[in-house]
SELUM-475975 format. One line per 3 residues: for each residue x negated, y, z of C-alpha. Coordinates in Angstrom, 3 decimals. Example, Ala and Ser with C-alpha at 12.3 -4.5 7.8 and 13.67 -1.06 7.14 Angstrom:
BEGIN
-12.300:-4.500:7.800 | -13.670:-1.060:7.140 $
% end
This chain:
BEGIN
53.927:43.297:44.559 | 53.184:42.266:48.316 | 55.489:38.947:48.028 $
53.722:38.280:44.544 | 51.338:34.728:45.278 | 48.980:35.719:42.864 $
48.907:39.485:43.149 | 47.779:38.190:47.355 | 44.806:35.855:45.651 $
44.131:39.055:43.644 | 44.160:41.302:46.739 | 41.844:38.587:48.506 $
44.796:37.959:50.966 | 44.997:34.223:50.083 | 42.027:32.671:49.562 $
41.202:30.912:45.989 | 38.118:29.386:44.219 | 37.260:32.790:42.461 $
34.887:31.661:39.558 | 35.019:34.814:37.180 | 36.036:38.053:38.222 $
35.665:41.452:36.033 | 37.439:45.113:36.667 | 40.858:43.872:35.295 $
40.965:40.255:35.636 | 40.541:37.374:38.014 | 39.602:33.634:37.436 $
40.690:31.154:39.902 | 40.309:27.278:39.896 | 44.229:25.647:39.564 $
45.093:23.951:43.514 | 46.788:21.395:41.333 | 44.508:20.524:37.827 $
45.763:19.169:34.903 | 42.470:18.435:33.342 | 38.865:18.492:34.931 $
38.481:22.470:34.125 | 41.946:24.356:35.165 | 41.502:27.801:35.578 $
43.903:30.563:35.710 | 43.536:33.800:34.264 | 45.374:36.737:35.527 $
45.447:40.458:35.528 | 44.601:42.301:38.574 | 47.697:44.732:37.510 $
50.926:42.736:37.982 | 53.008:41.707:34.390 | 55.791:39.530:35.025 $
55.109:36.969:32.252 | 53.772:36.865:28.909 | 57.488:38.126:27.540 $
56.978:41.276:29.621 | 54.256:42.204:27.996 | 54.389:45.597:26.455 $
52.487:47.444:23.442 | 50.040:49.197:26.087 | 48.934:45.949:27.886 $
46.829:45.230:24.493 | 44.067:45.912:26.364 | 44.308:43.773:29.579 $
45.271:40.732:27.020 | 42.238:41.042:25.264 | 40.347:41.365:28.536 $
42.242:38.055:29.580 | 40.506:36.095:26.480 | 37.413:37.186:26.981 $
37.347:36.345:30.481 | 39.056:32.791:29.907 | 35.906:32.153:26.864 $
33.583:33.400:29.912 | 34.910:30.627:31.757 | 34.848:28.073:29.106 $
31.113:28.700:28.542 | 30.236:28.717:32.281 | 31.811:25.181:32.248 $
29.995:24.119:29.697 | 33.454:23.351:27.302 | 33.085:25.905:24.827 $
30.458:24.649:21.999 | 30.953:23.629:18.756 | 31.344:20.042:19.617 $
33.526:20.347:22.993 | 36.784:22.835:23.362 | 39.440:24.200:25.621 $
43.028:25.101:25.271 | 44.154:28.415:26.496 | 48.363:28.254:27.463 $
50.318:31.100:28.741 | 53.853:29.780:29.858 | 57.090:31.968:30.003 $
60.640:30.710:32.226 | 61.399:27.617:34.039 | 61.667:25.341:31.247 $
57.805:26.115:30.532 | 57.200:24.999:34.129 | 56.353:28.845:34.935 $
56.293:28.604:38.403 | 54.265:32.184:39.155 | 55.841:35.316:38.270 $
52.914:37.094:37.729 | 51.108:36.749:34.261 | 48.375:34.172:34.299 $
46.037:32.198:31.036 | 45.547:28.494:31.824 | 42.112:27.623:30.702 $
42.294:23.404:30.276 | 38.967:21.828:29.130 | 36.677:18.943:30.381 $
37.920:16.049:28.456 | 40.000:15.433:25.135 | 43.661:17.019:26.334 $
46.807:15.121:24.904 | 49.996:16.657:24.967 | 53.041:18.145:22.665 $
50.261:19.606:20.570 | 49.700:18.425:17.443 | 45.932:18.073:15.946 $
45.135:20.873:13.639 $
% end
């Protein structure tokens, strides 16, 4: 989709902080962090959202976790004794403000939120 924002990063139109790439996925660096690692996630293939996902994107999901654990580890977040919190958001009232599937990889320091402990 040419007026897609992230299918242009994808496409290398707009320039991003690439810092994981692999044949279906990219990993970008958020413009606007939430926590000291922020990295999106997305599939090179354009998917609406996570509620457009379909049966046959299985594969591109899993490739989406693996690359956002690849990024976890590169930062140095993903030991026994640190952690990260993956998110996928779907609509407005989730803040979704990227139609274009994307994994938010948060890590860096102890995150707070609406999630409870568990």
């Amino acid at each position: 989709m040419t007026d897609c924002l992230f299918c242009r990063i994808v496409a290398g139109d707009i320039p991003s902080e690439t810092v994981h790439e692999t044949e279906t996925t990219v990993a970008f660096k958020d413009i606007n962090p939430a926590a000291p690692l922020h990295v999106l996630v997305v599939p090179r293939r354009h998917i609406d959202d996570a509620a457009a996902v379909a049966p046959e994107d299985g594969p591109v999901l899993a490739d989406m976790l693996v690359a956002a654990r690849a990024v976890a580890e590169a930062a140095g977040v993903a030991g026994p004794d640190r952690g990260y919190r993956l998110i996928f958001n779907v609509g407005p009232d989730a803040m979704n403000s990227v139609p274009h599937l994307h994994l938010h990889v948060l890590g860096g320091e102890p995150l707070k939120g609406h999630f409870a402990a568990a």
